[in-house]
C-alpha distance (Angstrom), angle and dihedral (degrees) to the residues before:
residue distance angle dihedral
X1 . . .
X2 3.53 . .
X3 3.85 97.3 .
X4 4.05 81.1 61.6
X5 3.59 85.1 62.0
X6 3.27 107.4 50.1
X7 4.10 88.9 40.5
X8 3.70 82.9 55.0
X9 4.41 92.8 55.6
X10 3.87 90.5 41.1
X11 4.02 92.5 53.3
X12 4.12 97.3 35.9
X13 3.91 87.6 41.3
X14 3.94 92.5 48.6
X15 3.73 89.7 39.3
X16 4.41 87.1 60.6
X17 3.75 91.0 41.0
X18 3.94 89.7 53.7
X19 3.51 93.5 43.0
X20 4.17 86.8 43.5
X21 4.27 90.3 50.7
X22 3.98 89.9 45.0
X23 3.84 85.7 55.4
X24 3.69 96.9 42.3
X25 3.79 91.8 45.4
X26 3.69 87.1 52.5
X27 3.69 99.8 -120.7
X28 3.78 111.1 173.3
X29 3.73 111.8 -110.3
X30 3.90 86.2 -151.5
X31 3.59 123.1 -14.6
X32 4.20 123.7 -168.5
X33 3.92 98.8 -162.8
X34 3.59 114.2 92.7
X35 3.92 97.4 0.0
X36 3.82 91.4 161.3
X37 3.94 78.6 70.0
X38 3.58 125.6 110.3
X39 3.89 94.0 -154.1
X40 3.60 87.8 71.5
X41 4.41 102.4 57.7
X42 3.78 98.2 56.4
X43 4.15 80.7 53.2
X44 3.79 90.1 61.6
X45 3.69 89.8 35.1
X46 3.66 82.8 60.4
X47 3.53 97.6 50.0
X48 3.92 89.9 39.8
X49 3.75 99.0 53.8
X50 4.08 95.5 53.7
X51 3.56 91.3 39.4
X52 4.34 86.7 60.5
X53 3.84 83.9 37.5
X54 3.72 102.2 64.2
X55 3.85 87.9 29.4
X56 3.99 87.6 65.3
X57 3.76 85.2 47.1
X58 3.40 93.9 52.9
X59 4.19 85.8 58.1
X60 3.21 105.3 41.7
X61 3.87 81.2 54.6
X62 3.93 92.2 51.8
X63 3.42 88.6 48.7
X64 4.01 98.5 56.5
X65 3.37 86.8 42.1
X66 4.20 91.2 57.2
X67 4.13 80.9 39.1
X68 3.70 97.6 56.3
C-alpha cells in the first residue's frame, strides 16, 4: 500500500509542476484567435493531460487514505 502512496505524490506533484511550467511558459489556457490553428490543441492537450495527472494522484491518495 505504500508504493500507492508514493505513486500517488509523484503523479499529483508532477501534475502541479506541469500545470506550473505551462503557466510560466505562457501557454494559453484557451486562446480565440486563430482557432482553426493546430498550434493551439496540443496547448490544451498540455494543460489537459496534467490536469488528469494530478487528479489520479489525488485518488490514489484518497484511496490509501480509506486503505490505511
Amino acid at each position: 500500500m505504500k508504493t500507492i502512496k508514493v505513486i500517488g505524490l509523484i503523479a499529483s506533484g508532477s501534475g502541479v509542476a506541469g500545470i506550473m511550467f505551462l503557466l510560466h511558459k505562457g501557454t494559453p489556457l484557451l486562446s480565440f484567435q486563430n482557432v482553426g490553428s493546430p498550434v493551439y490543441y496540443p496547448a490544451g492537450l498540455g494543460y489537459v493531460y496534467y490536469i488528469l495527472v494530478f487528479g489520479v494522484g489525488l485518488v490514489l491518495l484518497a484511496l490509501y487514505n480509506e486503505a490505511s
